[in-house]
C-alpha positions in Angstrom: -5.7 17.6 -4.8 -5.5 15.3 -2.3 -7.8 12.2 -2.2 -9.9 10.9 0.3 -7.9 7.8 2.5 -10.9 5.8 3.0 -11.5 3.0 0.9 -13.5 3.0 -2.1 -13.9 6.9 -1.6 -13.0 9.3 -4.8 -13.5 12.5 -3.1 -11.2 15.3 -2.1 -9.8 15.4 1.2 -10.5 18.8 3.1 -9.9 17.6 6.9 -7.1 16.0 8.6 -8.1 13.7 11.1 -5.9 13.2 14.2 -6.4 9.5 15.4 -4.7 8.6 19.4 -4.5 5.3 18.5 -3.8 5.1 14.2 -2.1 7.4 12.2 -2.9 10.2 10.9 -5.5 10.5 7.9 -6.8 13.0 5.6 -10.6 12.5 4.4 -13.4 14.5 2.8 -15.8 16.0 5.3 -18.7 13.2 4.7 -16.3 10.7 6.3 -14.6 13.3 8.7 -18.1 13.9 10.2 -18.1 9.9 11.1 -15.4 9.7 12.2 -15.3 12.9 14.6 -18.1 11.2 16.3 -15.8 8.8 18.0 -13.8 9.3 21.5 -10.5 10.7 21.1 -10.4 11.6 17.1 -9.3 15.3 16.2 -10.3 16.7 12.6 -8.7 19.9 11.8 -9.3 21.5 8.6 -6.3 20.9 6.1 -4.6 24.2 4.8 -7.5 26.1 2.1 -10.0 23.5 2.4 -11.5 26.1 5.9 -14.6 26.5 4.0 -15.4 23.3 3.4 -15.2 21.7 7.4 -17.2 24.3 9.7 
């Protein structure tokens, strides 16, 4: 199980977010669905965890 890389955040990661201009970061779909929202940012389900990011 991997944990969530955003601060203060205890969940399991599910998605693996591809950032142009950061690295990359893997975070639980709550924060995944903020941060797709913003120009540029690719979240790809991480390998098992399809079921949990549509």
């Amino acid at each position: 199980m991997t944990q969530c890389a955003e601060d203060g955040c205890e969940n399991e990661a599910a998605v693996e977010l591809h950032i142009p201009w950061d690295a990359n970061r893997d975070v639980c779909p709550a924060h995944a669905r903020v941060w797709a929202q913003k120009d540029g940012v690719v979240p790809a389900p991480m390998d098992g965890q399809e079921d949990e990011w549509p």
